[in-house]
Structure formats: structure tokens, C-alpha cells
C-alpha positions in Angstrom: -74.6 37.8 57.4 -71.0 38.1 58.2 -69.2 41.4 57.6 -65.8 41.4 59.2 -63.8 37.9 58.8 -64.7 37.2 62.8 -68.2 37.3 62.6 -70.7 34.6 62.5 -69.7 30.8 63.4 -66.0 30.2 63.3 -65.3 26.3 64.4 -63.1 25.9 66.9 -61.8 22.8 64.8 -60.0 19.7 66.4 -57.3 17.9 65.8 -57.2 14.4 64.0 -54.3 11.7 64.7 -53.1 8.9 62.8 -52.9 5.6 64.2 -48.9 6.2 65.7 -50.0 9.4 66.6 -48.8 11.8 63.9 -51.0 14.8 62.9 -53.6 13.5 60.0 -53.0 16.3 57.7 -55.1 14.9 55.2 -58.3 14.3 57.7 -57.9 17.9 58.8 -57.9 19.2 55.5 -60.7 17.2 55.0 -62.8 18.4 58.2 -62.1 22.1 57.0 -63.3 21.6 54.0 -66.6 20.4 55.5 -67.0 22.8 57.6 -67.3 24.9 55.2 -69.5 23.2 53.1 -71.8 22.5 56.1 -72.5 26.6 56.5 -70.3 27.3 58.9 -68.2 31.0 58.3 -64.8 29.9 59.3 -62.6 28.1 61.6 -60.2 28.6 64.3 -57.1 26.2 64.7 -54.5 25.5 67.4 -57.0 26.5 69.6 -57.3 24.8 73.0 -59.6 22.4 71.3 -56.7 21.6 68.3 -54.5 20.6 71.3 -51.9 23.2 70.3 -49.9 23.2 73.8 -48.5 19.8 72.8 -47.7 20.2 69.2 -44.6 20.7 67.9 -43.8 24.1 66.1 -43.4 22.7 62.7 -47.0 21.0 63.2 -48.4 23.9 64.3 -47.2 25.8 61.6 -48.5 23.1 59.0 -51.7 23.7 60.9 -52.7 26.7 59.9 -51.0 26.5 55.9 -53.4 23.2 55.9 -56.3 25.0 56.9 -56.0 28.2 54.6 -55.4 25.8 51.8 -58.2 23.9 52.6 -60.7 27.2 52.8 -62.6 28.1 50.2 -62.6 32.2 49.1 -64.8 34.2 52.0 -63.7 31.7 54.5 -62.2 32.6 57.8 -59.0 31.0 59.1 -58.6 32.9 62.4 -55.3 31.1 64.5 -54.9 30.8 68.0 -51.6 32.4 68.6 -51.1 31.8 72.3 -47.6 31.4 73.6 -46.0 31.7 77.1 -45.0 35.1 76.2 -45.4 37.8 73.5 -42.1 37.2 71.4 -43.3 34.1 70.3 -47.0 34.9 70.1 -45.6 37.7 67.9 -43.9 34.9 65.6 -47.1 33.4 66.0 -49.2 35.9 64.8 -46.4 36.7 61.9 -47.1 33.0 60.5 -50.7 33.1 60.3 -50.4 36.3 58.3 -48.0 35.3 55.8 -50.0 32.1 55.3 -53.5 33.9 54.6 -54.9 34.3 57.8 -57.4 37.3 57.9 -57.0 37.4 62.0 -56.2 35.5 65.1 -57.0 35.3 68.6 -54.8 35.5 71.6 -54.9 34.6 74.9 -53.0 36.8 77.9 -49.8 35.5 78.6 -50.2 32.0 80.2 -46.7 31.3 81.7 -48.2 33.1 85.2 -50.9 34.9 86.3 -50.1 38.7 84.6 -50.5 41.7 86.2 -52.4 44.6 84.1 -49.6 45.8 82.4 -47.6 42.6 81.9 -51.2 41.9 79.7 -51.2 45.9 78.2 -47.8 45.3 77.1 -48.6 41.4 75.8 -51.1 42.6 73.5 -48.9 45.9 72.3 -46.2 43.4 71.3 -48.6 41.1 69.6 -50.1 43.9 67.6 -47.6 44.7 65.8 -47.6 41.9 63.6 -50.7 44.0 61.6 -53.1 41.4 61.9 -56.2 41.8 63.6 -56.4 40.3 67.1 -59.4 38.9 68.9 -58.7 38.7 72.3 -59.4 35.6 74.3 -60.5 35.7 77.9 -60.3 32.2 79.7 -59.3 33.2 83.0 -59.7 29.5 84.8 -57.0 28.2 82.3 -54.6 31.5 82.3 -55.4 32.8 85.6 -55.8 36.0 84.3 -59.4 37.5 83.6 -59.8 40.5 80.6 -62.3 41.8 82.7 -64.6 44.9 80.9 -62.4 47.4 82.4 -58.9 45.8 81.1 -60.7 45.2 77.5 -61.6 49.3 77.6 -57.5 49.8 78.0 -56.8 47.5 75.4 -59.0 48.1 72.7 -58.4 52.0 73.7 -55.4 51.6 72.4 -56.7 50.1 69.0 -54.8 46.8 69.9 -57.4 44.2 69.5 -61.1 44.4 67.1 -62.9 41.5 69.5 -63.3 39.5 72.7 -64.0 35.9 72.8 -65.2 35.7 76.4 -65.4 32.3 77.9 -65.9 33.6 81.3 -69.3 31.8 81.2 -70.8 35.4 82.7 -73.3 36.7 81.1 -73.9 39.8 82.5 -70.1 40.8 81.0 -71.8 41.1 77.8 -73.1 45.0 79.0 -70.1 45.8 80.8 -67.9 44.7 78.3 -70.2 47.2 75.9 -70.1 50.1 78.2 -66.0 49.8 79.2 -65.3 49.1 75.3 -67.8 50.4 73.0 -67.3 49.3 69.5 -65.7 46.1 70.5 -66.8 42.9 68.9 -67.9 40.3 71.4 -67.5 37.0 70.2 -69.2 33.9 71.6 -66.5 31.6 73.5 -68.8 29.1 75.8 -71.1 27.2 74.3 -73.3 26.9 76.9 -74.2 30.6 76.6 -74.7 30.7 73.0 -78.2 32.3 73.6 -77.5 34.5 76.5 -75.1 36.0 74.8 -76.6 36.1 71.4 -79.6 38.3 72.7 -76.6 40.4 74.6 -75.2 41.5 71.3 -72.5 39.2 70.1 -71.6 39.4 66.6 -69.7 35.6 66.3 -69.5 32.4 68.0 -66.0 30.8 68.2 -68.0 27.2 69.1 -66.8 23.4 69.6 -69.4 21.4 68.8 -69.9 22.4 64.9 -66.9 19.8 65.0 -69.9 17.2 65.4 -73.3 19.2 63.9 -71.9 22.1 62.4 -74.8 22.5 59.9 -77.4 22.5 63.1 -75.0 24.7 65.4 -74.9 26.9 62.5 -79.0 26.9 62.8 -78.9 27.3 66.0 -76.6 30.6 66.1 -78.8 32.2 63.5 -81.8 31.9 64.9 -80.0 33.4 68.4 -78.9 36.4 66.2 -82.6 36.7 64.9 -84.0 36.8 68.5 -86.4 33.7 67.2 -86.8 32.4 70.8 -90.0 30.0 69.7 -87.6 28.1 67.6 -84.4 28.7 69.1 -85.1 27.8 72.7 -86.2 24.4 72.2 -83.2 23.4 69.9 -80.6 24.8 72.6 -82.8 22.7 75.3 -82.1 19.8 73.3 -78.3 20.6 72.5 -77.4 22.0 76.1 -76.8 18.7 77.3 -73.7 18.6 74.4 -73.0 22.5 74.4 -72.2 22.6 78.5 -69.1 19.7 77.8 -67.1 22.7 75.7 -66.5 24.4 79.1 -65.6 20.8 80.8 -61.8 20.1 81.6 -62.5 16.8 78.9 -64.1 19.2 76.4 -61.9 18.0 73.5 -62.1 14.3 74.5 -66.2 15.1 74.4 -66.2 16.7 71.4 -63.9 14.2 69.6 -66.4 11.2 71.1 -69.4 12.7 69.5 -67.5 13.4 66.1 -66.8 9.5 65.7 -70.4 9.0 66.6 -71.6 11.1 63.6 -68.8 9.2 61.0 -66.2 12.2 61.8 -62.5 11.2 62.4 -62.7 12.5 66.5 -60.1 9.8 67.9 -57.9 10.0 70.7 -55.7 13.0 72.1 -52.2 13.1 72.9 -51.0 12.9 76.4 -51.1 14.7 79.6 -55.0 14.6 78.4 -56.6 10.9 79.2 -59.4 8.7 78.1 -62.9 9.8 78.9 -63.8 7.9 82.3 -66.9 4.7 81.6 -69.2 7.3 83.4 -68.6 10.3 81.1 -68.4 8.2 77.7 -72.1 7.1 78.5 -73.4 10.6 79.4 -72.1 11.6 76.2 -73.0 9.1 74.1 -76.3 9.3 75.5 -76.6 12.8 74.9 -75.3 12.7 71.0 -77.7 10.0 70.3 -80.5 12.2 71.4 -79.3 14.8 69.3 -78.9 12.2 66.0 -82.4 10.7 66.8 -83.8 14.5 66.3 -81.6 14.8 63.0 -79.0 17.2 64.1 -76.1 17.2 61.7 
């Protein structure tokens, strides 16, 4: 069971498009609201995986008042709040609070690789818009890496509750717990959803509930339950999906699969492109298994 508002599965959702390219409000509103009914404990968008780098700010915004609105009670809404620098992921983090956000994550700044107290002083800013921060650490897309020692400094100075790590390490998991004990280690690759599980995460910030949220959501609790006999052989049979979320055409993946399972995936806005013939078949392939064995 979930007992702080980052724990447990939180969907990092994607991003629906109308046919001239406008935000679908409506379908995301829609896709929330079945997350939630499909068991999943929240969701997180503008995210990398909600394409927020190429949104304007009034769409971002809208964002994150459609998906409160479209929560029911008990439901996370966790926004990504990364900006270039911490002024705006300040304003960022303000938003999300004064729409009904319990929390949000944040990357380190992402205009250049930071140094350790460009990232101290990133996260003290931040902070002080009294919401509580999950730090993200994705250093091949920032260039900067939260290592366990950094996280110690930060959440030392009580300026974040949680990691999402998405370093793909594994072994983090116990230095992360030795440098910061007490900090909440969040789930950001899924591909290591079970290594990390037995590790001692507490939450799973995941892609691919977009798709099967009701069979990641399985999946994750039988992780947390240390049920290897029947956990193992469902993440054998999902790996194949799980391992595109840390893939530069993650989104394009994940979107590919939700049209296969009668979700509205679509296309994605420009600089990212169309999946190449190759990849489009390993992923079809791959979904289809996971249909024929009744994911959902």
C-alpha cells in the first residue's frame, strides 16, 4: 500500500495530439482517468515521456490543471518541473502546487553540465516552493549524475523526500541507502523494475502502464512482495517492452504500443521522428506477445 503520495506506481503519462497537432485535452483527461481506474497510484506529467521540452507554457500549465481535475481523491499528480534553470523550475513547482499537486520531480539543471553546487543551489531554490521534490537523476540526458554522495548533500539539507534514479545501476540502490538514509528511492528505468524492487524501492515512476497499466501495476506488486516464482516470468515476458523506456525513441515506443491496445498513442511533435520500419516491427512484435498472454 502506498503511504506517502510518491509511492507505489505513478505513470509517467504521455501526451495525446489532435490531428493539426494541438494538445488533446480531452484524450488526456481521458487516459488519466484510466489510469486510475486500471490500479495504478498516480501519474506524472510533463515528464520526458509527456514531451514537455516542446510545449508551450500555457500547455504545460493546462497539463497538469487537466490531470488534477481528472484524478480521482487519493490520486497522485506528481509534475515534472524541469527547466533550464531554477527560477523557472521554481515557477514551475509554484503551479503544480496551486493546482493540487501533492509533489513533483526535478531534474538538475539541464542548460549545461552543473557542477556540485550549481545542483546544491538548483535544488535550494526549487525548494522553496513548499512542495515536496523527488529528485530525478538522468545523467545521459542532463549530463549531470546525482550520484549517492550528492543525494546525501541534498536530502541533508531536507531539500528533496525521493530519487527517481534512471541511471540503469543497480548497485546505486545500497549506496544511495548508505549516503542518504531515509531517502525514498523511486523506480525510473523500467528495465530494472525488479532489481530494484528487491533493493528497496518504495515507487515506480514507469512508461509502459501507458499501454498495460493494470499488468505493470501486477507486476510491481509482486516485485514489492519478493514473489520471484510469479514475478520473474511476467518481467521475462515484458522485458522485451520495459528495456524501450530507456531507448532515445522511448516515447515513440510507448505511444506505438498504446495504439496497439485501442489507446490514443499517435505521433510526437518534432525534433523527435517516426519510428524507423525496423524498430516499428520489433515493437509490434513484442506488444503482440504481451496481448496474446493477456496483458492489459
Amino acid at each position: 500500500m502506498s503511504t506517502k503520495p510518491w509511492h507505489g506506481v505513478l505513470t509517467a503519462t504521455a501526451l495525446p495530439y489532435t490531428a493539426d497537432g494541438a494538445v488533446d485535452f480531452d484524450a488526456y483527461a481521458d487516459h488519466v482517468a484510466w489510469q486510475a481506474a486500471s490500479g495504478c497510484h498516480g501519474v506524472v506529467p510533463n515528464g520526458s515521456l509527456g514531451e514537455y521540452q516542446v510545449l508551450t507554457a500555457d500547455e504545460r500549465r493546462k497539463v497538469v490543471e487537466v490531470a488534477v481535475a481528472a484524478s480521482p481523491t487519493g490520486f497522485t499528480v506528481m509534475p515534472g518541473v524541469a527547466a533550464y534553470g531554477a527560477l523557472e523550475a521554481r515557477i514551475w513547482a509554484e503551479q503544480a502546487a496551486e493546482a493540487g499537486a501533492q509533489c513533483v520531480m526535478l531534474l538538475p539543471p539541464n542548460a549545461y553540465r552543473a557542477d556540485e553546487r550549481a545542483v546544491l543551489e538548483h535544488y535550494r531554490i526549487v525548494a522553496k516552493a513548499g512542495i515536496p521534490i523527488i529528485a530525478y537523476n538522468n545523467p545521459f540526458d542532463t549530463k549531470v549524475d546525482l550520484t549517492p554522495s550528492l543525494l546525501g548533500k541534498i536530502y541533508g539539507e531536507g531539500l528533496i523526500v525521493g530519487v527517481k534514479e534512471f541511471s540503469g545501476d543497480a548497485r546505486r540502490a545500497y549506496e544511495i541507502a548508505e549516503n542518504a538514509p531515509g531517502l525514498d528511492l523511486l523506480i525510473g528505468s523500467d528495465d530494472v523494475l525488479l532489481e530494484l524492487a528487491i533493493a528497496g524501492a518504495v515507487g515506480w515512476v514507469s512508461g509502459y502502464p501507458n499501454a498495460f497499466p493494470v499488468t505493470c501495476v501486477d507486476l510491481y506488486e509482486l516485485a514489492m512482495d519478493k514473489n520471484l516464482e510469479e514475478a520473474l516470468p511476467l518481467y521475462r515476458m515484458m522485458h522485451p517492452l520495459l528495456r524501450w523506456d530507456s531507448k532515445t525513441e522511448f516515447v515513440q515506443a510507448i505511444k506505438l504500443s498504446m495504439d496497439m491496445v485501442g489507446r490514443k498513442g499517435g505521433t510526437c511533435r518534432p525534433p523527435r521522428q517516426p519510428l524507423t520500419a525496423e524498430q516499428e516491427q520489433i515493437i509490434r512484435a513484442a506488444t503482440q506477445v504481451a496481448i496474446d498472454a493477456g496483458a492489459r
